[in-house]
C-alpha positions as CSV (number, residue, x, y, z in Angstrom):
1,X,25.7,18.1,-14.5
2,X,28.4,15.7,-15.0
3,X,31.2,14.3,-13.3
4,X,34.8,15.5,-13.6
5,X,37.9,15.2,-12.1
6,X,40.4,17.7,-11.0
7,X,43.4,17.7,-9.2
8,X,43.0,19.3,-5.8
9,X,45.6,20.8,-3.1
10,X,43.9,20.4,-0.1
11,X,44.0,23.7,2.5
12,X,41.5,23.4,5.0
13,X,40.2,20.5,6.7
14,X,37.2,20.7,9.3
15,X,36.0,17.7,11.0
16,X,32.6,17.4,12.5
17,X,31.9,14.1,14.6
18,X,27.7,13.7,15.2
19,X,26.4,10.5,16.8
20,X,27.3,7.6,13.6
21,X,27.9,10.6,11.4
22,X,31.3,12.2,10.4
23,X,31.5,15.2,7.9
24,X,34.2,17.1,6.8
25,X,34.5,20.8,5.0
26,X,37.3,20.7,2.2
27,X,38.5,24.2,0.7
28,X,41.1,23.0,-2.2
29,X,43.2,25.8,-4.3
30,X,41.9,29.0,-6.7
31,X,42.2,30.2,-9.8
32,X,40.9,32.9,-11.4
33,X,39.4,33.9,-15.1
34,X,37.4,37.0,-16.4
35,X,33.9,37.1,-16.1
36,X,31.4,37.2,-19.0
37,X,28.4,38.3,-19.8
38,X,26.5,34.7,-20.4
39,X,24.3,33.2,-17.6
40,X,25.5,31.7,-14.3
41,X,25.8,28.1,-13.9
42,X,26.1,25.9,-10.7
43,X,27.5,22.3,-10.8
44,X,27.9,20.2,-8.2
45,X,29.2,16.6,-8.6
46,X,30.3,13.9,-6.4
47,X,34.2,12.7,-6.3
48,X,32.8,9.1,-7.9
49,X,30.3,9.3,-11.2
50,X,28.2,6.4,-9.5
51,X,28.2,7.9,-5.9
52,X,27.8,4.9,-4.4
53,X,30.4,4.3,-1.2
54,X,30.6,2.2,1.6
55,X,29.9,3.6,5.1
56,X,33.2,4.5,6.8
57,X,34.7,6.0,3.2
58,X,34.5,9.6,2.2
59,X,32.1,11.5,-0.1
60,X,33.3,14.6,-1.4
61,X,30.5,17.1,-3.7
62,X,32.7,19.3,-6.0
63,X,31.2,22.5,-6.7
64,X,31.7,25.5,-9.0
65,X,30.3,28.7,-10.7
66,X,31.2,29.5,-14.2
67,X,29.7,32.5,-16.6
68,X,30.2,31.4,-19.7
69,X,32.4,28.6,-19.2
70,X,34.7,30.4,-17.2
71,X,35.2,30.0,-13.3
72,X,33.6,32.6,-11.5
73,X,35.7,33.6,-8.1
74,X,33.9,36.3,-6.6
75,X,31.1,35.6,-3.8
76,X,30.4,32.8,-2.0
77,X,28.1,29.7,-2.0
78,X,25.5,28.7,1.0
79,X,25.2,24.6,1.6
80,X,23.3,22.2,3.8
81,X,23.7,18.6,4.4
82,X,20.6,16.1,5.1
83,X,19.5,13.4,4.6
84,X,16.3,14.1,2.9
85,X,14.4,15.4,6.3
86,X,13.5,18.8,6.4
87,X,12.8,19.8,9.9
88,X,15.5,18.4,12.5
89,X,15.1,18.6,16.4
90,X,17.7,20.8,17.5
91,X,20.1,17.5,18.2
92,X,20.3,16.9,14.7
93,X,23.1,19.8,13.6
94,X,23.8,18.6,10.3
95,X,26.5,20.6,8.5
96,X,25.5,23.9,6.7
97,X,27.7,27.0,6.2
98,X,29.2,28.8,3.4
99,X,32.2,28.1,1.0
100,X,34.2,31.2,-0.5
101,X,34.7,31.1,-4.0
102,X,38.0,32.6,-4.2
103,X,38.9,28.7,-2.8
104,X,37.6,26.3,-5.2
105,X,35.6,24.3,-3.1
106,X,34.1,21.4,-2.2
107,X,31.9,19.4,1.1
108,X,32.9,15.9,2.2
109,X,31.3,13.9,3.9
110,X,30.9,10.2,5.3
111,X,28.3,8.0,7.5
112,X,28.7,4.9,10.0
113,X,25.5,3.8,8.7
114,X,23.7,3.3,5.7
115,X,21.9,6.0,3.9
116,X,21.6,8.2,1.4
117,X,23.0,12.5,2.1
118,X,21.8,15.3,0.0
119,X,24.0,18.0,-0.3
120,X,22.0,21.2,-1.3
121,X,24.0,24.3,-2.7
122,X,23.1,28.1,-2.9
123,X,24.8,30.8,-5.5
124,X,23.5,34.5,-5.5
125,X,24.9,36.6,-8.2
126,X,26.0,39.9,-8.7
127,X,22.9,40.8,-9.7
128,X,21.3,39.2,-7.1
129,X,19.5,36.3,-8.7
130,X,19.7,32.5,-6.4
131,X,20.6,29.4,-8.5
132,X,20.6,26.0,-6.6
133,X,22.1,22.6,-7.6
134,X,22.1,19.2,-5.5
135,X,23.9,15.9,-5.7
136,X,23.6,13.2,-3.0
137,X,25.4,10.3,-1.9
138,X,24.7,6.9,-0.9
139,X,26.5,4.8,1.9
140,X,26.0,1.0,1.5
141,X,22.6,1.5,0.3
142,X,21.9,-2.5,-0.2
143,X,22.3,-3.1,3.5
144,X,19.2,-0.4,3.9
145,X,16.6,-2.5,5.9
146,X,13.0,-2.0,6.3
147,X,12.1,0.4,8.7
148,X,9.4,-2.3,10.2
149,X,9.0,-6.0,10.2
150,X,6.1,-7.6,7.8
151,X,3.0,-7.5,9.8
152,X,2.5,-10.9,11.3
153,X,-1.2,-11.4,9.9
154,X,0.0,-9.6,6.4
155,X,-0.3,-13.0,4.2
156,X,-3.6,-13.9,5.8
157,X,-5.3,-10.4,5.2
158,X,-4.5,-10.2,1.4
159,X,-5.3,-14.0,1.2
160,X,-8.9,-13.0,2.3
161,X,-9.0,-9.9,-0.2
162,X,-8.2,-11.8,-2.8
163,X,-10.6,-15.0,-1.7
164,X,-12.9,-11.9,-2.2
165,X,-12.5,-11.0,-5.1
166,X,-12.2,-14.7,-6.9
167,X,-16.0,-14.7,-5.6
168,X,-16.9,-12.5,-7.8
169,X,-17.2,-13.1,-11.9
170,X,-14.9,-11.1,-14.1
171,X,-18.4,-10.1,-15.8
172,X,-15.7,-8.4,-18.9
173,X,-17.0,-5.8,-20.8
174,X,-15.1,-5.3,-24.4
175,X,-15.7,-2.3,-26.7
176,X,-13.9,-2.1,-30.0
177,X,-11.6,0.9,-29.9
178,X,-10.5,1.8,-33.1
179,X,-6.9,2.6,-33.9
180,X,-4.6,2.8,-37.2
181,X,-3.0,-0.7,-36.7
182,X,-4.4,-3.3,-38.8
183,X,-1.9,-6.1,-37.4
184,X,-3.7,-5.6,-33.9
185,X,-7.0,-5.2,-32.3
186,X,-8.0,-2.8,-29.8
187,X,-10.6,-2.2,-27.0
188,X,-12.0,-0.5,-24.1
189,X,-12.4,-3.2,-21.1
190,X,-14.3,-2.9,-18.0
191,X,-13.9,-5.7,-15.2
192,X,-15.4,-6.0,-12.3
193,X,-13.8,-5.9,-9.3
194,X,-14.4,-5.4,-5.3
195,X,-14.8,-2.0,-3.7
196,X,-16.9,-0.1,-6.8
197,X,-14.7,0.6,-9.1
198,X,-13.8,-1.8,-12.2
199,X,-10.4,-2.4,-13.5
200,X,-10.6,-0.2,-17.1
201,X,-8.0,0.0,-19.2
202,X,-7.1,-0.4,-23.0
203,X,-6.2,-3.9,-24.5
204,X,-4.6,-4.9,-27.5
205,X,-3.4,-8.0,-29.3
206,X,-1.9,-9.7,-32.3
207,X,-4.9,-10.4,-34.4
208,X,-5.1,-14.2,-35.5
209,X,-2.9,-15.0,-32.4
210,X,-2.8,-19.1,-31.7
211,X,-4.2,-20.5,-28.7
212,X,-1.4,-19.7,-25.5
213,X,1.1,-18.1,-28.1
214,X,1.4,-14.9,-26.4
215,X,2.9,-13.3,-23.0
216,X,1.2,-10.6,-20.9
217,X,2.4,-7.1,-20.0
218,X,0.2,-5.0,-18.1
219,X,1.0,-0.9,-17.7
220,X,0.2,0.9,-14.5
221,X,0.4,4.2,-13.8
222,X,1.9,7.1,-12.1
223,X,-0.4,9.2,-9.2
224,X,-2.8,11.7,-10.7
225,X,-6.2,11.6,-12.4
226,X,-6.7,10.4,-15.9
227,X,-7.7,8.1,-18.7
228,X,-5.8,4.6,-19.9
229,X,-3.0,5.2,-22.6
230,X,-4.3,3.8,-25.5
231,X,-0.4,3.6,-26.8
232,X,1.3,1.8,-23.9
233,X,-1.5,-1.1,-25.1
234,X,-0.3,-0.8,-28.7
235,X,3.1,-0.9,-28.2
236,X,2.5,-4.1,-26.2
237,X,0.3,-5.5,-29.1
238,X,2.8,-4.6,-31.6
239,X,5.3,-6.6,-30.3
240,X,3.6,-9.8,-29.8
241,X,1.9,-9.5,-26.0
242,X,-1.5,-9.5,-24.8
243,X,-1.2,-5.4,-23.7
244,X,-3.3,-3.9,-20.8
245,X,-3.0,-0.3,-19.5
246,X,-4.7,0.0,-16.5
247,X,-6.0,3.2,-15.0
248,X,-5.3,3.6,-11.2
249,X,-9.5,4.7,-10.5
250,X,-10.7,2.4,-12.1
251,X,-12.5,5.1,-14.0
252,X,-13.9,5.9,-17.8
253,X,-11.8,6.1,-20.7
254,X,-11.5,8.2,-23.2
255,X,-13.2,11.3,-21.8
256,X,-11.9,15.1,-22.3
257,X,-9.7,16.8,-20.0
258,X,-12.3,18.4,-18.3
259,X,-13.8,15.6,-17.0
260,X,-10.6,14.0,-15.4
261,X,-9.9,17.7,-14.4
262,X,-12.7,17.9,-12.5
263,X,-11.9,14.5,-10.7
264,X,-8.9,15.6,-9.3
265,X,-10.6,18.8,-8.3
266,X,-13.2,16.9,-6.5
267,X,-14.1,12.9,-5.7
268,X,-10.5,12.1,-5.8
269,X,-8.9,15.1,-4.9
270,X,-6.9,13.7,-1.8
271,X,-7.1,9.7,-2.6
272,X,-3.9,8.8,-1.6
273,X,-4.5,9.6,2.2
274,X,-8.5,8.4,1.9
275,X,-9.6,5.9,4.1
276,X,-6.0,5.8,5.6
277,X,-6.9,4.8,9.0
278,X,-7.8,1.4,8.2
279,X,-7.0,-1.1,6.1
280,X,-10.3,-2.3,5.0
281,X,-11.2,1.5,4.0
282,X,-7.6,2.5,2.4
283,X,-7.5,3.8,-0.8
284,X,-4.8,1.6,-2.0
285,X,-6.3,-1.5,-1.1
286,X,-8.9,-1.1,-3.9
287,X,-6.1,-0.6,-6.0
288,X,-4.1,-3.1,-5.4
289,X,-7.5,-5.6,-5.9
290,X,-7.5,-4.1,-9.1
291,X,-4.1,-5.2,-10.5
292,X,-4.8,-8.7,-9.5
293,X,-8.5,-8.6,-11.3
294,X,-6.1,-7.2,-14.2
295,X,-3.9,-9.9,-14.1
296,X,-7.2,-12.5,-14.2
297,X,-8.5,-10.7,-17.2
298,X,-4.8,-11.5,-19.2
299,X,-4.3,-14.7,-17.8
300,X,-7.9,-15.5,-18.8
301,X,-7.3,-14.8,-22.5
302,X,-6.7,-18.2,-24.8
303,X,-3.8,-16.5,-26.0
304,X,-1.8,-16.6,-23.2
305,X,1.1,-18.4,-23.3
306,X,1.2,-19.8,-19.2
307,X,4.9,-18.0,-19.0
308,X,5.0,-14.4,-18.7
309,X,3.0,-11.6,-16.8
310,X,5.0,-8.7,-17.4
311,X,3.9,-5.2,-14.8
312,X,5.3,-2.1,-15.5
313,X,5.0,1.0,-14.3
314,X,7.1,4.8,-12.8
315,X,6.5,6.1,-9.3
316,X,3.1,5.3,-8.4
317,X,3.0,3.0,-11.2
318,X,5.8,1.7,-9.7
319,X,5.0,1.0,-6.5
320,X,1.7,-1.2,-8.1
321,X,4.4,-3.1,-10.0
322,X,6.0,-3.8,-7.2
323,X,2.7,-4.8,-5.4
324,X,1.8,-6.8,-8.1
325,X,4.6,-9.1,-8.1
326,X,4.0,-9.8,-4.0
327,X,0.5,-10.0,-4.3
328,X,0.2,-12.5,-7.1
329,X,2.7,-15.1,-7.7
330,X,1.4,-15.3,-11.6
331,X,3.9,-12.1,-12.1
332,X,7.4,-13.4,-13.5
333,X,8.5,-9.9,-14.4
334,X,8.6,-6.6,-12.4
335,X,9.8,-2.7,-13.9
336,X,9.5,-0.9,-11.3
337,X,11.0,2.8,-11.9
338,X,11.4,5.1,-8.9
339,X,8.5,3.3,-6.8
340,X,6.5,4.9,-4.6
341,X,4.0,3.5,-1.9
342,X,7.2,2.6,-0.1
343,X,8.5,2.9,3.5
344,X,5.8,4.6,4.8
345,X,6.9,3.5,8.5
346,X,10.0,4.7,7.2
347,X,10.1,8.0,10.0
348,X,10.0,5.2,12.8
349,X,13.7,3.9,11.1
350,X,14.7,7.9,11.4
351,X,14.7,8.5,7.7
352,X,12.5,9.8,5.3
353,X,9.1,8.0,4.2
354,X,8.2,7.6,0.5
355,X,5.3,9.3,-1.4
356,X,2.2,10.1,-0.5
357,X,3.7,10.4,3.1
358,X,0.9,8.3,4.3
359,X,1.4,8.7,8.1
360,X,0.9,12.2,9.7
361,X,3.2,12.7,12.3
362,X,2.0,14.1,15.7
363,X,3.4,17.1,17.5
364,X,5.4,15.0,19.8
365,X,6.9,14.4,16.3
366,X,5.8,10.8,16.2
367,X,3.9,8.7,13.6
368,X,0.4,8.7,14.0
369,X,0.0,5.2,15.4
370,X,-3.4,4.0,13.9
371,X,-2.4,5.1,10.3
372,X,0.9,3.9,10.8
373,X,-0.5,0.6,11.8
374,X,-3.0,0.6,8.8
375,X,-0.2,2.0,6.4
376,X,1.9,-1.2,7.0
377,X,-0.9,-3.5,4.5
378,X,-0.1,-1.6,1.5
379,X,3.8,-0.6,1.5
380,X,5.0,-1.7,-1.1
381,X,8.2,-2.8,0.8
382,X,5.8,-5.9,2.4
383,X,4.9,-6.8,-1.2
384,X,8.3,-6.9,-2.5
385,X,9.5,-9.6,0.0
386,X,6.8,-11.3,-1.2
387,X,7.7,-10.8,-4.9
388,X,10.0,-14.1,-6.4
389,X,9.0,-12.2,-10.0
390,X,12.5,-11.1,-11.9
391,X,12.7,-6.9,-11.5
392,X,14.4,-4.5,-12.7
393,X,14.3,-0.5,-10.8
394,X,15.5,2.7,-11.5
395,X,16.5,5.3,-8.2
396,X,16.8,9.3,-8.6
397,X,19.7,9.8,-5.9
398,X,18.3,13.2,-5.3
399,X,14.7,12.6,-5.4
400,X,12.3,14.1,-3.2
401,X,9.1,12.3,-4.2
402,X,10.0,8.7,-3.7
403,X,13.3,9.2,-1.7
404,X,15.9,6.2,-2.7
405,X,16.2,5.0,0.8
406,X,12.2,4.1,0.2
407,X,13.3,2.5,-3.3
408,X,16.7,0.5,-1.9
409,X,14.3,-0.8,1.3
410,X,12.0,-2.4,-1.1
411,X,15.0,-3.7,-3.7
412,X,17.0,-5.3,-0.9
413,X,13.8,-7.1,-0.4
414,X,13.0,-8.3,-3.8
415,X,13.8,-12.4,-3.8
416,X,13.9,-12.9,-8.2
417,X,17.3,-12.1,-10.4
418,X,17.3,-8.4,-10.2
419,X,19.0,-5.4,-10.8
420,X,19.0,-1.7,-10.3
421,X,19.3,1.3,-12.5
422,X,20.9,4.1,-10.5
423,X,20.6,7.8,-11.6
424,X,22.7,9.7,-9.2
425,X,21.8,13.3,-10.1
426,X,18.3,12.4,-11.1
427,X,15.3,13.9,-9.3
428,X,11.5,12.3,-9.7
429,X,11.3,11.1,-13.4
430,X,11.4,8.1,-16.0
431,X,13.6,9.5,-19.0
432,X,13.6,8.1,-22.5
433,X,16.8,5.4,-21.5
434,X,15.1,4.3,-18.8
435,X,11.7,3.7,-20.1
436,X,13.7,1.8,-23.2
437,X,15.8,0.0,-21.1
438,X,12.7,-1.6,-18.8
439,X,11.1,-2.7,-22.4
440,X,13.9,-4.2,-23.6
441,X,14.3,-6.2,-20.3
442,X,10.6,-7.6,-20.8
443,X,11.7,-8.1,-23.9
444,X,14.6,-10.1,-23.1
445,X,12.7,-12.2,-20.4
446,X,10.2,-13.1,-22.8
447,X,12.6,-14.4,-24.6
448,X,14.1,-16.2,-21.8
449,X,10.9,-17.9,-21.1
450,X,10.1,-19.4,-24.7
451,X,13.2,-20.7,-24.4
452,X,12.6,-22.3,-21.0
453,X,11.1,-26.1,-21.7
């Protein structure tokens, strides 16, 4: 899908006033072309490529059939408006209807406050088959707050995890791995950490690297079950870093499918929500114990250079990096792509919380309080107003898994030279640009750094 402009004569204009909400329904003029015998397409873009307005202006989602390139003009398309929440009390009539295609059409809308709208269109064909397409708005999305204060004991309860853990010895275990390379070495490493489960991961380095020559990047990853990537370490290695990918279990390496297959299947099956009623039992507390244990294992290496502890990572992967650079000041560089572990108070602000949707909410339609109270240690929101590290994120204006309100609460928050990669009709993913675009931003800071006297 992609943005285009076309001259419209406005016919019909419906306005819809709802508490700090305004939307409008736009009809502009027709034309007509034969139909042919090619698939069905639905696009639907909004009136600015970046989508991005300020609260108070006007949105407006263009939409349109075409069969082989040619504007279809016959039946009608469905729509709904939200703003990323599903099920709505009564009060909340957000705008839905349907739009005649023998109008060329098109849904505006605008909001008093900030956020981020989702349009969601509907086409059924001739022939009876449904086709969807979605494009979403944002209003002022750096003025999106958190949806709750830091908790006032939040220093002073990670302080003490990670008083912890500097108790106990990093007690490293190396195995060569063995790998095509012969500029780099590779191994398996197991460090011990609190809670169990040992930080294991991959690492590589430069071989015959000088005493503190070299910067650290550590790779994190995205929610699931499975095995370090032995690649992410290389590519690290290859380009002059000490390179650790992390698993998020703390689990073996290197094992076949069916053994990570039958993980997720059974022991960690639900370990996002594990524990979730306290913080000394949540899941993501281990984790999160686990980056820093990963960050002593780099930073213990004679290679380091003192400068640069890179963390990278996509959604859950994310979220850790994010983490990582409010839970341990030795972090100068965060890339952080659609983040998750966010906002999870966020249903107490009224808008939608990130992934895993930590907090049930009750029948009355309220958070459940305990997790909610529990949940408020490991958003990744807290950890970014912690984080002075230099970041750079990525935001999918339509995604569902780690909605951008969540990402743009824990961006505003971020207190280093940042910036933001917005993807305004991308859903839940880390594509090629993006991936290459975070790498050449360590890169760059690396740079920076060696430069720095």
């Amino acid at each position: 899908m992609t943005a285009t402009r076309r001259n419209h004569q406005w016919r019909t204009h419906l306005l819809r006033q709802l508490g700090g909400l305004v939307f409008c329904v736009i009809v502009a003029s027709s034309f007509n072309m034969a139909i042919g015998a090619d698939a069905y397409k639905l696009k639907v873009v909004t009136d600015r490529t970046d989508a991005i307005y300020k609260t108070g202006q006007q949105a407006t989602f263009i939409v349109s059939v075409t069969q082989a390139g040619r504007p279809v003009t016959q039946g009608d398309i469905s729509y709904i408006v939200d703003d990323f929440i599903t099920q709505y009390p009564p009060a909340n009539d957000y705008p839905k209807g349907k739009l005649d295609l023998n109008d060329e059409a098109g849904i505006s809308v605008t909001s008093l406050k900030p956020v981020f709208l989702r349009c969601r269109f509907t086409y059924r064909t001739p022939d009876n088959k449904q086709i969807q397409a979605i494009a979403a708005a944002s209003f002022s999305p750096l003025e999106i707050e958190p949806s709750l204060p830091v908790p006032d004991d939040f220093d002073e309860f990670w302080a003490n995890q990670k008083s912890l853990l500097a108790k106990r010895p990093l007690n490293s275990k190396l195995t060569v791995w063995n790998q095509p390379d012969t500029t780099i070495e590779c191994f398996d490493v197991q460090v011990q950490c609190l809670g169990g489960a040992p930080v294991s991961g991959y690492f590589a380095k430069p071989k015959n690297a000088k005493p503190k020559s070299l910067p650290a990047i550590l790779w994190v990853h995205g929610a699931g079950v499975r095995g370090s990537s032995l690649s992410n370490a290389v590519k690290g290695a290859k380009n002059q870093m000490l390179s650790m990918d992390i698993n998020a279990h703390g689990i073996p390496n290197g094992k076949p499918a069916e053994f990570y297959q039958a993980l997720s299947a059974g022991k960690l099956k639900s370990y996002p929500t594990a524990g979730r009623d306290n913080r000394e039992t949540i899941y993501f507390r281990g984790m999160y114990l686990r980056l820093v244990r990963a960050i002593d294992f780099l930073t213990s290496q004679p290679e380091w250079n003192g400068k640069v502890v890179a963390v990278i990572g996509h959604s859950q992967g994310g979220g850790q990096a994010l983490v990582a650079g409010g839970i341990d000041d030795r972090v100068t560089f965060v890339a952080t792509g659609v983040p998750a572990i966010c906002d999870h108070s966020g249903r107490v602000a009224g808008r939608i919380n990130g992934w895993p949707k930590l907090v049930p909410t009750e029948p009355n339609g309220k958070p459940n309080a305990q997790v909610l109270q529990a949940a408020r240690y490991v958003d990744a929101v807290n950890f970014a107003s912690r984080c002075n590290a230099d970041a750079i994120m990525s935001v999918g204006f339509i995604d569902p898994t780690c909605p951008p309100s969540s990402c743009y609460a824990a961006y505003n928050l971020l207190q280093g030279n940042k910036q933001m990669m917005n993807e305004p009709l991308m859903s839940h993913a880390a594509p090629r640009h993006i991936q290459d675009e975070f790498f050449n931003q360590i890169l760059k800071h690396v740079k920076q750094k060696q430069e720095d006297r």
